[in-house]
C-alpha positions, 0 to 999 in steps of 0.5 A: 576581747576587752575585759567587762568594764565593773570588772575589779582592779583588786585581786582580793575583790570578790568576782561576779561570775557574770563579769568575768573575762572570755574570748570574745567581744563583749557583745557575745556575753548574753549570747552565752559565754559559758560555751567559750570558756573551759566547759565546767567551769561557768556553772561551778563558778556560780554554785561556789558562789552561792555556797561561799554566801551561804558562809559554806554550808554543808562543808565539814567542821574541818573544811569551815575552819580552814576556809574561815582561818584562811578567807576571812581571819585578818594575817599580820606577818613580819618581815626579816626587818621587824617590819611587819604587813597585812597578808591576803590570799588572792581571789582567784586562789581562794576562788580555786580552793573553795571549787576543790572543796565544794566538789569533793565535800559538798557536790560530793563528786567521786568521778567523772559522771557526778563531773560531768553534770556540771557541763554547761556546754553539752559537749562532755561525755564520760569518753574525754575523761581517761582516768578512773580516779578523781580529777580536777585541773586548775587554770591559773595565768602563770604568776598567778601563785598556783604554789601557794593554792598546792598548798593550801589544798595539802593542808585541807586533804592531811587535816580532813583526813586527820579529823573527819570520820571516813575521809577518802583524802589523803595524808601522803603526797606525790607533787611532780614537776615537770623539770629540774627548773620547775623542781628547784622553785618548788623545792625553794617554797616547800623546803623545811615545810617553810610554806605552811609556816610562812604563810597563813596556812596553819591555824594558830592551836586552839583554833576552832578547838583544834591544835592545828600547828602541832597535829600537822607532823608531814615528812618532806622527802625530796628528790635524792634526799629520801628520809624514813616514811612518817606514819602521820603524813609525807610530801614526796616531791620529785621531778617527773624524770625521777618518776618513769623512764622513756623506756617504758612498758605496760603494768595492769592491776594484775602485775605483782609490783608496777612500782618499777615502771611508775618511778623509772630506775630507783634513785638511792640515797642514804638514810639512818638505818638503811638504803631507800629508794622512792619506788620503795616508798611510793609501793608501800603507802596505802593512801596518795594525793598525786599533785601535777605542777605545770600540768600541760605536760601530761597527755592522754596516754603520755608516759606522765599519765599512765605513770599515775594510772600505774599508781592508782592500779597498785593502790586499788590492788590494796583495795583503795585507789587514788583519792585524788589527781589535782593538776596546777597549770596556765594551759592546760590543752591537750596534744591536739589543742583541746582544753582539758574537760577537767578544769574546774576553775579558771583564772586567766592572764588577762584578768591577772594582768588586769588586777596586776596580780602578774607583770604588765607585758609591754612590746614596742610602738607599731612604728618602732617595730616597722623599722627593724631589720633582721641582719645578715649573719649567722650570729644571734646577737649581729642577727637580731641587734637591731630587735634587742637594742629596742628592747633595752631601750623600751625596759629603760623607758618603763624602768624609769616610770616605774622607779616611783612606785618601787616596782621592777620592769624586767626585760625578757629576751627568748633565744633558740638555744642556751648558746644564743642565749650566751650570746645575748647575756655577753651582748648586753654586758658589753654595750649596756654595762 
């Protein structure tokens, strides 16, 4: 399963679909490799391609700009020193914006039959696909800067719905992680709007006739912290224990209000004038993006998925419904193992690890892993002593060849429980202070 061998090391270079990596050995390219990767994703990779040389034609004046502004305009950025440096996105990111953007804009996809006319494997029908709103998944090796692509999809959707006549966007957002870790890094890029004024991802006012920075007005709400809903556009950003309970019940169309069930007990918080809560919120807007981080979480009937089915039920109720469902994740399978039908661009680790656009995994030699022995007790770090010492040993080896080229090796040890895991910290801290 080795990469192709024109296959770039920049992750800024543009990739030929016919180089790009799949599962199997490289002799199986002619025979049709498009049937071993995600099922839309070999055919929409060539009509991207296709559409990105022909400078995006067909694409609203909106969409154009932002792809250029984004893609093509060159970005000087400062450090917190003055230092200042040149800013890119990667491939693989623009690669999965412009698949976005192609589907919604140029294809014109509004739901799962104009999907499914992309399938290159014949193995898709309307069945697979649950929802009966939009939805598109994009697979991208952890590391791999899905956070940055979130955005950049926001900013597209607020701005196509502020500028172009008839947008079926969006200019609120519901963005659920999956847990309270994935919760915290997220709210550490959003928090303040700081991503879209950190990185490129706002045009500079004037830009293709339009004041981009200041049309941009989005309330942040997150978690707790819940502020008056804004008329010009608002990002909700919650954990997804914040979004239902594990005692559910099933709402319909038909039910009055289904917000209960969508958003669990209500977190309350304080705001100026008056005491909020998101079901609340999310009950009284008339238009919604939902964005799903770590989307490999929601299965077929899961209480994630019918929490969103939830959602798009009330909003039909108003006569509109989800304008899009967009899922970010590394693996995006199913209960039963089966890959996602919706994903629609793939960027995977190995190609990541190649262009080193995530960390290189190193593991022991094969006769250093043949002489651990697993000891005889019940304590994790008596257990496993010889297997951690390794591994220390192995970090310091590439700690030391990597220190001339001021990059981190990292050494990452996974245990069973946080206990184990206390264990193993004060192991280290006591024989590799």
């Amino acid at each position: 399963m080795a990469l192709h061998k024109d296959f770039p090391k920049d992750p800024y270079a543009i990739l030929n679909p016919e180089i790009r990596w799949f599962p199997a050995d490289e002799d199986l390219r002619e025979k049709g490799f498009e049937k071993l990767i995600p099922p839309l994703v070999a055919e929409l990779r060539k009509k991207v391609q296709e559409w990105r040389s022909n400078n995006y034609d067909g694409a609203s004046e909106t969409s154009k700009a932002l792809l250029n502004w984004w893609f093509k305009e060159e970005h000087i950025l400062y450090n917190n020193d003055g230092s200042s440096y040149s800013f890119r996105y990667y491939f693989s990111q623009r690669e999965a914006l412009e698949t976005v953007v192609w589907l919604y804009e140029v294809a014109q996809v509004k739901d799962k039959y104009d999907l499914i006319r992309y399938n290159s494997t014949g193995v898709l029908s309307p069945q697979m696909f649950t929802e009966e709103w939009l939805r598109f998944v994009i697979k991208m090796a952890t590391g791999g800067g899905k956070t940055k692509v979130m955005s950049l999809v926001i900013a597209w959707a607020y701005f196509h719905k502020k500028y172009e006549d008839e947008s079926r966007l969006a200019k609120n957002f519901l963005l659920i992680t999956p847990n309270v870790i994935v919760f915290e890094r997220i709210k550490n890029d959003f928090e303040g709007n700081k991503i879209f004024f950190l990185d490129p991802v706002l045009p500079d006012n004037g830009y293709m006739g339009q004041n981009w920075q200041d049309d941009f007005q989005v309330t942040l709400h997150l978690q707790d912290e819940l502020r008056n809903v804004s008329d010009t556009g608002n990002i909700f950003l919650t954990n997804i224990h914040r979004v239902f309970e594990s005692d559910v019940q099933e709402f319909g169309p038909e039910d009055e209000d289904s917000s209960g069930y969508f958003l669990g007990d209500k977190p309350v918080t304080k705001t100026n004038d008056s005491t909020v809560d998101l079901g609340m919120i999310v009950r009284d807007i008339d238009e919604l993006i939902v964005i799903n981080d770590e989307a490999h979480h929601i299965h077929e009937e899961n209480a994630w998925l019918k929490s969103i089915r939830d959602i798009d039920n009330k909003l039909k109720q108003k006569g509109t419904g989800l304008s899009l469902q967009l899922d970010v994740t590394a693996t995006p399978k199913n209960s039963k193992g089966n890959i996602f039908p919706h994903v629609i661009s793939d960027y995977p680790l190995v190609e990541a690890i190649h262009q080193r656009v995530v960390k290189q995994p190193v593991v022991p030699d094969e006769a250093s892993r043949g002489k651990l022995k697993e000891g005889q007790s019940v304590v994790f770090t008596e257990k496993w002593r010889d297997h951690i010492n390794l591994g220390v040993e192995e970090w310091k080896k590439t700690y030391e060849q990597l220190l001339p080229t001021n990059k981190k090796s990292l050494l990452f040890i996974m245990t069973d429980d946080t206990k184990n895991c206390d264990d193993v910290a004060s192991y280290l801290e006591m024989n590799y202070p």
